[in-house]
N, C-alpha and C positions, 0 to 999 in steps of 0.2 A: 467673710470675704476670702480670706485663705483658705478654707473650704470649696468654695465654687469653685476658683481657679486651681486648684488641686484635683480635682473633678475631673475638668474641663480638659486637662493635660490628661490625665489617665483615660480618658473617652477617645482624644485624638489621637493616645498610643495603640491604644487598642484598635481604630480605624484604621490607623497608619499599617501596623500589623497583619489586618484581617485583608487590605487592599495589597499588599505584596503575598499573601498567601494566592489569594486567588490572578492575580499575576504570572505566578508561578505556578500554577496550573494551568491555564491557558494556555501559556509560552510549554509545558510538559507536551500537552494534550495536541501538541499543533505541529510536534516534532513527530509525535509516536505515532509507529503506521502498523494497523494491525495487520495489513495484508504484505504477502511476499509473493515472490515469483513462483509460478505453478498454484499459486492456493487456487482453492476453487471459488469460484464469483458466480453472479445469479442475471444482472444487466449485460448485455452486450452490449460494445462500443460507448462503455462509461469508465469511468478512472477506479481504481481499486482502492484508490486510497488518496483521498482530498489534497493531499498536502505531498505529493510524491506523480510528476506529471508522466513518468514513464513506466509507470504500470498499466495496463490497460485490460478490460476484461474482454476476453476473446471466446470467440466461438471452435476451440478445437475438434467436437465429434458433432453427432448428431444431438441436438439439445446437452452438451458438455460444455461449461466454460470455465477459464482458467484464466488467471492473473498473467499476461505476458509484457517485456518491456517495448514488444515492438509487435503495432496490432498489423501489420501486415502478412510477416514470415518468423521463421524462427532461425536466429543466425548463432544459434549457440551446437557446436557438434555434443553428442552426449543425449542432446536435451529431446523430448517428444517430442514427435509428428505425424500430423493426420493427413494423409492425403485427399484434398480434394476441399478440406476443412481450413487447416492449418498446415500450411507446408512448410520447406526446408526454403531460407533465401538462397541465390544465385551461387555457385559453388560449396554448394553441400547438399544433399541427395537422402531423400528418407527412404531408409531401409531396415530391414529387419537386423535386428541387433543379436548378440551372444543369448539372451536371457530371450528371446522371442518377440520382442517388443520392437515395436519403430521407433526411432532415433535417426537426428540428421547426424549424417557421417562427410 
């Protein structure tokens, strides 16, 4: 008798155990975003990362796409832009930068 119910407690420690591990992976897995701003992406106008609503996958060149947090323009100075693709938002202007490259300035 003290057998079974000795069992019985080591089986439901172990459940108890194995169902907080996988809790905690889930709750891991739902936080961590593998994509960041600029990665490159493959869908257009789909999220880059499930759990993160402001990334979006955009079309910056011709068949080019890239993880942005705003799929309209890009309102960060510094950051790339494709004219005609992916432009600068309203008070910043894509231009050729120091290194050759466009950038909203």
């Amino acid at each position: 008798m003290e057998n079974k119910a000795s069992s019985k407690r080591i089986m439901l420690a172990t459940l108890a155990v194995f169902a907080l591990v996988m809790m905690l992976q889930i709750h891991i897995g739902e936080s961590a975003c593998p994509a960041a701003y600029d990665d490159p992406c493959t869908t257009p106008n789909t999220l880059c990362c499930p759990t993160d609503p402001t990334l979006h996958c955009v079309e910056v060149a011709d068949m080019v796409y890239k993880c942005k947090d705003d799929p309209i323009c890009e309102d960060h100075a510094g950051h790339e832009c494709y004219p005609g693709y992916f432009d600068c938002c309203p008070g910043l202007t894509c231009a050729t930068n120091q290194g050759g490259g466009l950038t909203c300035q």
